[in-house]
C-alpha positions as CSV (number, residue, x, y, z in Angstrom):
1,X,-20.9,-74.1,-139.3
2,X,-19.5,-77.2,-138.6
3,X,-18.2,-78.1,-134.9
4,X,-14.9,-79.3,-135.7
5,X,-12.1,-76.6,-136.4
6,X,-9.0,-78.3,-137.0
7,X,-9.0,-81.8,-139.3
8,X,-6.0,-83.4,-140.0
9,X,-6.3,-86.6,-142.5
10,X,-3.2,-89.3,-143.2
11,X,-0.8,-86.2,-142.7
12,X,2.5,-86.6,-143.8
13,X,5.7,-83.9,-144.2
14,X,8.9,-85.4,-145.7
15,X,12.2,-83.4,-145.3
16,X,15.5,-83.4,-147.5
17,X,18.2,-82.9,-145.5
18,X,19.8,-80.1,-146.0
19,X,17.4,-78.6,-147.9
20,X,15.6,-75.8,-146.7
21,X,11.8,-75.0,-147.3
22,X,11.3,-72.1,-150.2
23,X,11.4,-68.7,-148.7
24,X,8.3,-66.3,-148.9
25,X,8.8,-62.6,-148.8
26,X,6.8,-59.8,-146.7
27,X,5.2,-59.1,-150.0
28,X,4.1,-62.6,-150.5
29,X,2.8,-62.6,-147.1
30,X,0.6,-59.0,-147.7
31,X,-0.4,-60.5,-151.0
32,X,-1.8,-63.9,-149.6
33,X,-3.2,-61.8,-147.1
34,X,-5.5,-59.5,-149.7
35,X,-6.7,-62.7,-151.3
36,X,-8.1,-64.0,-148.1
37,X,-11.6,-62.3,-147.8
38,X,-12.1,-64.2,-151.4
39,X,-11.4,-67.4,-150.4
40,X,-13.4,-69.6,-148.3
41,X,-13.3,-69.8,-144.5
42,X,-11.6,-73.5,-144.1
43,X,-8.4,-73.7,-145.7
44,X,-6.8,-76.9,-146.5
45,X,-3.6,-77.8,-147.7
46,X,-3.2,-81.0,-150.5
47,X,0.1,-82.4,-150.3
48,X,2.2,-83.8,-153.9
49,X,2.9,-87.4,-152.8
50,X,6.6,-87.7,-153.0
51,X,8.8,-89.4,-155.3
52,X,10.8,-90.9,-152.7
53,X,10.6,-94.7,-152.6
54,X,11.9,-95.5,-149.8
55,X,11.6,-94.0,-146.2
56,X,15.0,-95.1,-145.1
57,X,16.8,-93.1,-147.5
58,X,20.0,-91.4,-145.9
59,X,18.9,-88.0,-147.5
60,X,14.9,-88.1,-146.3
61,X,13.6,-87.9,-143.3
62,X,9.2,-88.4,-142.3
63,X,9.1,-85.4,-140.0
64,X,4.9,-86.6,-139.9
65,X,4.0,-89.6,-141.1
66,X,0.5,-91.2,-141.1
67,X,-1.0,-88.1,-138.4
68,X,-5.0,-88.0,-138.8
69,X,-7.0,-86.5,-135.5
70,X,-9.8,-83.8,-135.3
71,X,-10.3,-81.3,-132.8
72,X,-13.6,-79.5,-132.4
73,X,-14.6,-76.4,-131.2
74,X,-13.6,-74.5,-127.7
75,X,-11.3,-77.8,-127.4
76,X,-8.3,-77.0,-125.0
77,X,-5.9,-79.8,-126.7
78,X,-1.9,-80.3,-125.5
79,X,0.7,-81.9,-127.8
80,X,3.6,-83.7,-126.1
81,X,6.4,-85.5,-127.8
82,X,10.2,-85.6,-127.2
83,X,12.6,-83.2,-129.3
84,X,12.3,-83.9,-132.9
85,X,8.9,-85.9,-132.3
86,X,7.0,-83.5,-135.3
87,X,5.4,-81.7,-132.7
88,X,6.7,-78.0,-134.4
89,X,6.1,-79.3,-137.8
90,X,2.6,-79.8,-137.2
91,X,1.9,-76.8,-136.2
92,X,3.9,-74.9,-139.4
93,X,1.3,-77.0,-141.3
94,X,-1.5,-76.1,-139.2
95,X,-0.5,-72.1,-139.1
96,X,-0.2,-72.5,-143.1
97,X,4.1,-71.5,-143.1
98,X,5.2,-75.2,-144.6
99,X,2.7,-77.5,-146.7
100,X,2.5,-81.3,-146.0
101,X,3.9,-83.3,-148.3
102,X,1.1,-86.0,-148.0
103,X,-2.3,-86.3,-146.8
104,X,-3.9,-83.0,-145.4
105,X,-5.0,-80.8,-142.6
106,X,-8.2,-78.8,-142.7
107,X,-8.6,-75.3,-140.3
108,X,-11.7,-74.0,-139.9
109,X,-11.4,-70.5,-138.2
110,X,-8.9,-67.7,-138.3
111,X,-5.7,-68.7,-136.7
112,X,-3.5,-66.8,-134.0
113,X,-0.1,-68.1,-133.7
114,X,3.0,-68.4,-131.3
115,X,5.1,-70.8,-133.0
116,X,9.0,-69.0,-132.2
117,X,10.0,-66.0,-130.5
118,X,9.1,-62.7,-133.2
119,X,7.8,-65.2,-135.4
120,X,6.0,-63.4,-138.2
121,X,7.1,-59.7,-137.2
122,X,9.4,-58.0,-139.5
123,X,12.7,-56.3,-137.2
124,X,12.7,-52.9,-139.0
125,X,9.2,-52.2,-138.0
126,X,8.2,-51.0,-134.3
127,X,6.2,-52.9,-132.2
128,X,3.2,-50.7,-133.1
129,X,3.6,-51.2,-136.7
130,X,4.2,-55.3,-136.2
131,X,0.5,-55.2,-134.8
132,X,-1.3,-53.8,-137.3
133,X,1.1,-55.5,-139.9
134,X,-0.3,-58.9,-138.0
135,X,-3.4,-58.1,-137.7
136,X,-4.2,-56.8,-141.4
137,X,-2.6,-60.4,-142.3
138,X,-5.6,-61.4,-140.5
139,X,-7.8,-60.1,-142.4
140,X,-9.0,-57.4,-139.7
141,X,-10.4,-54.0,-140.1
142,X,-8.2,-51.0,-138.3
143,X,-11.0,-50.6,-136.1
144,X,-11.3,-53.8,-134.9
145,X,-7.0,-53.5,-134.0
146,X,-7.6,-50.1,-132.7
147,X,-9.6,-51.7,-129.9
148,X,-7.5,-53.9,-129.2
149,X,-4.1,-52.4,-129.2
150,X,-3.8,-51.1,-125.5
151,X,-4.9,-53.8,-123.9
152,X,-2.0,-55.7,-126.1
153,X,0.5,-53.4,-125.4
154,X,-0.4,-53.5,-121.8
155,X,-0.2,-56.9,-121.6
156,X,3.1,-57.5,-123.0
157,X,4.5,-54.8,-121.2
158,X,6.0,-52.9,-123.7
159,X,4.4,-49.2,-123.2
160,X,7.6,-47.3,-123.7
161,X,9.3,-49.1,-126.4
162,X,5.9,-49.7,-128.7
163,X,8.1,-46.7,-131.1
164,X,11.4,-48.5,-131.5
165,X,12.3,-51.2,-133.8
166,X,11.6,-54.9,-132.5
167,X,15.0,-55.8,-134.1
168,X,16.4,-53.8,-130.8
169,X,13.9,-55.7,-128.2
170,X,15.5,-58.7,-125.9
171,X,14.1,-62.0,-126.4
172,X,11.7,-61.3,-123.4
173,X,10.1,-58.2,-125.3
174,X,9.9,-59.9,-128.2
175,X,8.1,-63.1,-126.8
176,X,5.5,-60.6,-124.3
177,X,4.6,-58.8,-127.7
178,X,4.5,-61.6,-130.0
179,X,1.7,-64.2,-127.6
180,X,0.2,-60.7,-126.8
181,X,-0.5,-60.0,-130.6
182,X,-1.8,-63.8,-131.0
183,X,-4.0,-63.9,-128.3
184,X,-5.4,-60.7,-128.5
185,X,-6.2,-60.5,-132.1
186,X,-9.6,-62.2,-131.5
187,X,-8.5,-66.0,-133.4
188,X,-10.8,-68.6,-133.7
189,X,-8.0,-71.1,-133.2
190,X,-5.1,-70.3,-131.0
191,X,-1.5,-71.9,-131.8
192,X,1.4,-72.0,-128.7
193,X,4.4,-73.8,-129.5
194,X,6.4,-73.8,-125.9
195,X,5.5,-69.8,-124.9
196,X,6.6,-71.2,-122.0
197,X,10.4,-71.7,-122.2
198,X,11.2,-68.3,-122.5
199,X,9.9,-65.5,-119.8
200,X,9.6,-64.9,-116.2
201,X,7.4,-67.1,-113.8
202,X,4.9,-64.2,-113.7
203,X,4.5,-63.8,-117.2
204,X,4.3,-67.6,-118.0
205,X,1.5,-67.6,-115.7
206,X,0.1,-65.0,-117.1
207,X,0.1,-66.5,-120.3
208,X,-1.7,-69.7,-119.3
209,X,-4.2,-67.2,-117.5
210,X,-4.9,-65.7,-121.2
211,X,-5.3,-69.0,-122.9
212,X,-7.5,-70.4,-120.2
213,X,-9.5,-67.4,-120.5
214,X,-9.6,-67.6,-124.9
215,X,-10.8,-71.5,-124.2
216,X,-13.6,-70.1,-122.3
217,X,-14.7,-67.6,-124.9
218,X,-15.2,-70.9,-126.9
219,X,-12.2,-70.6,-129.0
220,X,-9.4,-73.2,-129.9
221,X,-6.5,-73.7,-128.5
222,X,-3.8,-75.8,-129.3
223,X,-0.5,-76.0,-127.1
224,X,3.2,-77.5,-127.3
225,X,5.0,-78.2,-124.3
226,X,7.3,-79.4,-122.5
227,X,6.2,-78.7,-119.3
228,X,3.5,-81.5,-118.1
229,X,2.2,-79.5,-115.3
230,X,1.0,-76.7,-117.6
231,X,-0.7,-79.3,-120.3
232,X,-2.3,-80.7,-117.2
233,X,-3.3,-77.8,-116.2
234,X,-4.8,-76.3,-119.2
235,X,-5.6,-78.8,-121.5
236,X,-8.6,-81.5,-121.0
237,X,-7.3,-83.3,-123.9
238,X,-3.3,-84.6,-124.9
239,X,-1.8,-86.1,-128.4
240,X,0.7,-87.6,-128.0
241,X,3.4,-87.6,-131.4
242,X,6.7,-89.7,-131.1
243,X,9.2,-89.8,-134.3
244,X,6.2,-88.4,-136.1
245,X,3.8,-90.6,-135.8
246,X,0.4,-90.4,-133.2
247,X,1.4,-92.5,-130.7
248,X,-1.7,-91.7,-128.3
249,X,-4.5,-89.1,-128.1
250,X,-6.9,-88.9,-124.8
251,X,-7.6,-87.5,-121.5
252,X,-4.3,-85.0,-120.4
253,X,-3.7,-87.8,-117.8
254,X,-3.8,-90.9,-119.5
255,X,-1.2,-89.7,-122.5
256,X,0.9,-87.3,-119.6
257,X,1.5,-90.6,-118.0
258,X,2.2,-92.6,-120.9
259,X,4.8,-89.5,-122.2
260,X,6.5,-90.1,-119.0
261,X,6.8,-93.6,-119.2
262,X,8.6,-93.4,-122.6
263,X,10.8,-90.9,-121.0
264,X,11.9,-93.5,-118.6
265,X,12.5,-96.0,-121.3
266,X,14.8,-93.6,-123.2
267,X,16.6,-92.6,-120.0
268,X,17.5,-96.8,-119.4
269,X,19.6,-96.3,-122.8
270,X,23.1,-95.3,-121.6
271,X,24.8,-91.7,-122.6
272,X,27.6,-93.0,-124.7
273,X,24.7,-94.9,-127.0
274,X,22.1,-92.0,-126.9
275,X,21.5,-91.2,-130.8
276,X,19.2,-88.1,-129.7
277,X,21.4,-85.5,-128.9
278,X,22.4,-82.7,-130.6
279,X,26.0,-80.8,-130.9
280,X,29.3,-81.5,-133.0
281,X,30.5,-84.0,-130.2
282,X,33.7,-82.0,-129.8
283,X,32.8,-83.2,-126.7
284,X,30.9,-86.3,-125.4
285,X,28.7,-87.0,-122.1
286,X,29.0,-91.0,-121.9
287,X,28.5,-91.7,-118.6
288,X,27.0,-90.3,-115.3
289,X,26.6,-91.3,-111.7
290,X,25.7,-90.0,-108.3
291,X,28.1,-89.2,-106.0
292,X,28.5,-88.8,-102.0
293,X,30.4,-86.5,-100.1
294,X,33.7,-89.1,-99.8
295,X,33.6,-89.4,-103.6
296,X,32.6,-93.0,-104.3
297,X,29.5,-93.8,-106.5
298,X,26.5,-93.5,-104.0
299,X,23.5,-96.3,-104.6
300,X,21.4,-94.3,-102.8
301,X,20.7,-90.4,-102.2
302,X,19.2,-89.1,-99.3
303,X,17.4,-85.4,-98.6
304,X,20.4,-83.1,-97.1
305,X,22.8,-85.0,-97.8
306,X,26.0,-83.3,-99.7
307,X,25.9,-85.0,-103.3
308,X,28.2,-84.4,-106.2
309,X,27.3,-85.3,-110.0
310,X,29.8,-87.0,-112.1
311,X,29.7,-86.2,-115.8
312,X,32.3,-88.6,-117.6
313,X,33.0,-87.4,-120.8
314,X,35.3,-88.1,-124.0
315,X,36.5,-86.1,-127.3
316,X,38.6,-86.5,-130.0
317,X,41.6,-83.8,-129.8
318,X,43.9,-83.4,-127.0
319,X,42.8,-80.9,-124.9
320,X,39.0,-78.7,-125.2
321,X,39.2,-74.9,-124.6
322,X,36.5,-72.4,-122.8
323,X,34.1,-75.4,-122.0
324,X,30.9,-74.5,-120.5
325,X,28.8,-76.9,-118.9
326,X,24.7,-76.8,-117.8
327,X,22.9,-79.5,-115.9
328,X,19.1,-78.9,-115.9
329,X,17.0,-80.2,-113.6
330,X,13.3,-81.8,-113.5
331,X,10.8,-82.8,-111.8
332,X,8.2,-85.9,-112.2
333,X,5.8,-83.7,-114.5
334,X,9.0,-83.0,-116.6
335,X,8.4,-79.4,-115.6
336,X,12.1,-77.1,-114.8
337,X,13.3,-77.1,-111.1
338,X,16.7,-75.5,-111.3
339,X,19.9,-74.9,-113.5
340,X,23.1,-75.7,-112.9
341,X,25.4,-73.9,-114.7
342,X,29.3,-73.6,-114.7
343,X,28.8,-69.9,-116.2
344,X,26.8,-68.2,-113.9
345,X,29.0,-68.7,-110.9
346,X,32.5,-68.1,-113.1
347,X,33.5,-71.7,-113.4
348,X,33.7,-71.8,-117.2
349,X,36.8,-74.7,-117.9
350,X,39.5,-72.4,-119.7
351,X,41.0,-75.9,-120.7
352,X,40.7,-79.6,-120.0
353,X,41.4,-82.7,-121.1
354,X,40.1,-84.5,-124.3
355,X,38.6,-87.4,-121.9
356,X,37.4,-87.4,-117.7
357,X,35.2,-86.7,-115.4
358,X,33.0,-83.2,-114.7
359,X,32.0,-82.9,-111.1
360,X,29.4,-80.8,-110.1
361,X,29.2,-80.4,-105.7
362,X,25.8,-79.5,-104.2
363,X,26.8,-79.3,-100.8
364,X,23.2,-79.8,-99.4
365,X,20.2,-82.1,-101.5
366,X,17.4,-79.6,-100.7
367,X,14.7,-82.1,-102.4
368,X,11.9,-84.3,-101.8
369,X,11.7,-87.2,-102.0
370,X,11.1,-88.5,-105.3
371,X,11.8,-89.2,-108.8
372,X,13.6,-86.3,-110.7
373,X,15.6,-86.3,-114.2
374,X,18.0,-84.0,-116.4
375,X,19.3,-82.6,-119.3
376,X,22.6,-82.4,-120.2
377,X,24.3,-79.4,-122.1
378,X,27.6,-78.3,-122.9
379,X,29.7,-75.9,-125.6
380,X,33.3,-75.9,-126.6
381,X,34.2,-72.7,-127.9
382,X,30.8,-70.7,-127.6
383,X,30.1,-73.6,-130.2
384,X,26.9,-76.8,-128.8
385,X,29.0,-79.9,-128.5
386,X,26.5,-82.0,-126.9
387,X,23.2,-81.8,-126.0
388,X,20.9,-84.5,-124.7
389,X,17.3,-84.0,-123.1
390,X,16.1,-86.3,-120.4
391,X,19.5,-87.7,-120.1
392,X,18.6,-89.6,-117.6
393,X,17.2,-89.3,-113.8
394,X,18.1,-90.0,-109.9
395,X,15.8,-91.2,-107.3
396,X,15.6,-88.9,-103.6
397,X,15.1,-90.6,-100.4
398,X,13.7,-89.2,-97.2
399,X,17.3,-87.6,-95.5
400,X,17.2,-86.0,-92.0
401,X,17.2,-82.8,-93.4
402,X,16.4,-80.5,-91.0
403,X,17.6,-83.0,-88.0
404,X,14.0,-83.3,-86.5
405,X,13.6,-86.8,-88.5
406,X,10.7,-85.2,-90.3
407,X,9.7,-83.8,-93.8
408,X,6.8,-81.4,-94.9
409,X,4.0,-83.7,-97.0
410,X,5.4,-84.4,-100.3
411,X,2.1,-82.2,-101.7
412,X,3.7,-79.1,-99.7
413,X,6.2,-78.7,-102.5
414,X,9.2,-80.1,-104.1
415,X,11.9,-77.9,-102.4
416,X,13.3,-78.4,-98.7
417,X,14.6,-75.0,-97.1
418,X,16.5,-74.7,-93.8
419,X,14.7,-72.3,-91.6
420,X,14.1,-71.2,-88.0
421,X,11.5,-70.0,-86.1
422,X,11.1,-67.3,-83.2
423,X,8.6,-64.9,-81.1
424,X,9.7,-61.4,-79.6
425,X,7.9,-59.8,-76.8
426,X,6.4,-56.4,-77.2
């Protein structure tokens, strides 16, 4: 059998816009799947070329264009890209739900897959029946699921709701079942598409304990994220895909670093001329600066000191009601530090005006030193108005934080905490 499990040639997937890709029932699903034992172990997918003649027509877009890579055998391999880079598309492909238009990609193995939260169960089923619906779809004998189903209920942690619907799990539920069902079925090739952005920390750590342990068994794993420590982590080997095209493929380091460095040259475009943002621009970030505590645009920001972050905005009408706004915050590896969130501590903006400033106050800058960066989200009537990933980023200077005129080792962590210390006498 040949070493290389996943072959991906001159790949290309063009989209319509507005079009959506045709819809395949449960019964073409079970169908496809009682086929499979007939047809041979690596399936590929051929691609029409299109008719389009031009790339730059308003109604197409290249989600892929020109992809070609090949990943072998017990290969741990990340895939890193912006929002709308292809990174998700390649993996539809790759997991067989959309077909390329162009070129081809060849899988050698049975594939497991993660790509959205309950993708691939059906809501009116219980969780018990969504396993051995997913697992028969994999071609697997009821024995072969019947040894495997407590260990995948007891890993998603589902024991006393494996009886009711999924349609009535939260999003957690659904997410614990759905990676447990892919990693446990026994795939050749595993696909994650950011398993990470939804869960607890223990259970995100737990899921990078289960795909570390699947590469070790010698299987395949391929995994989307966002979160830089995790591909370093895991993965020994990084693509890395930018408006759909490979844009580098090598050690987790060299194409983490060079992901990062495009970040930074996104981040030098100012807000108000950011095309990659998402929302209906009911309302629009266009500018944003730190602040100190006296309220004038600080050039510097220091650990402890009191900082506020100024969010100027614009929109159309007159005045914008039930405005929520979310600042997320991120470290050098891209990875999630904190949220800041208008909702969660009851500040929701019943109304304001169509243009000004947002000011968020953190009274103390409990951070290292360092480089850190944002995202900027906000609704306007429970509806996205803007949205804009790595909007941009502030640099922390060693502050006097805890008034000693020392700081822990930047290796000790990225958070500073205020703390005391004292001894009793028995």
């Amino acid at each position: 059998m040949s070493d290389v499990t996943i072959r991906v040639e001159n790949l290309g997937k063009l989209y319509r816009i507005g079009q959506r890709e045709p819809y395949r029932t449960l019964r073409d699903t079970l169908t496809n799947a009682l086929y499979a034992p007939f047809q041979a172990v690596a399936s590929a997918f051929n691609g029409q070329r299109s008719t389009v003649s031009s790339q730059s027509s308003d109604n197409y877009i290249w989600a892929l264009k020109d992809v070609s890579f090949e990943i072998k055998r017990g290969d741990v391999v990340g895939v890193v890209g912006r929002n709308g880079a292809g990174k998700s598309t390649l993996l539809k492909i790759l997991s067989r739900i959309t077909e390329p238009t162009e070129g081809f990609a060849e899988v050698n193995g049975r594939v497991g897959s993660l790509l959205e939260v309950g993708t691939g169960f059906h809501p009116e089923l219980t969780g018990r029946e969504n396993i051995y619906l997913n697992g028969a779809i994999l071609g697997m004998k009821r024995r072969e699921m019947d040894r495997q189903f407590d260990d995948i209920v007891a890993f998603a942690e589902v024991e006393k709701f494996i009886d009711t619907p999924v349609k009535h799990y939260s999003s957690g539920m659904y997410l614990r079942l759905a990676f447990a069902v892919a990693a446990h079925l026994e795939p050749e090739i595993l696909l994650v598409d950011e398993v990470l952005a939804v869960g607890d920390a223990a259970f995100q750590k737990k899921c990078l304990g289960k795909m570390g342990a699947v590469a070790k068994e010698g299987r395949t794993v391929v995994f989307v994220s966002h979160n830089m420590a995790a591909i370093l982590g895991l993965c020994q080997r990084a693509i890395l895909i930018d408006s759909g095209r490979v844009l580098a493929d090598g050690s987790s380091k060299k194409v983490v670093d060079q992901y990062l460095q495009t970040l930074d040259r996104i981040r030098d475009v100012s807000l108000a001329e950011r095309l990659d943002r998402q929302g209906n621009q009911a309302l629009k970030f266009i500018a944003f600066e730190m602040r100190g505590s006296n309220g004038l645009p600080a050039q510097r920001v220091f650990s402890g000191q009191e900082v506020n972050l100024a969010l100027k905005y614009q929109a159309s009408g007159d005045l914008l009601r039930n405005v929520h706004v979310a600042i997320g915050m991120h470290g050098m590896f891209d990875e999630s530090l904190f949220h800041l969130s208008t909702s969660v501590n009851g500040f929701d903006f019943k109304e304001i005006p169509a243009s000004g400033i947002i000011l968020c106050n953190l009274p103390c800058l409990a951070l290292q030193p360092g480089r850190y960066s944002f995202n900027l989200f906000c609704t306007v009537g429970g509806e996205i108005a803007d949205w804009i990933q790595n909007a941009g980023f502030f640099d922390v200077e060693a502050g006097d934080f805890f008034g000693s005129g020392r700081l822990p080792p930047p290796d000790q962590g990225v958070f500073l905490m205020k703390h005391s210390w004292s001894v009793s006498y028995s």
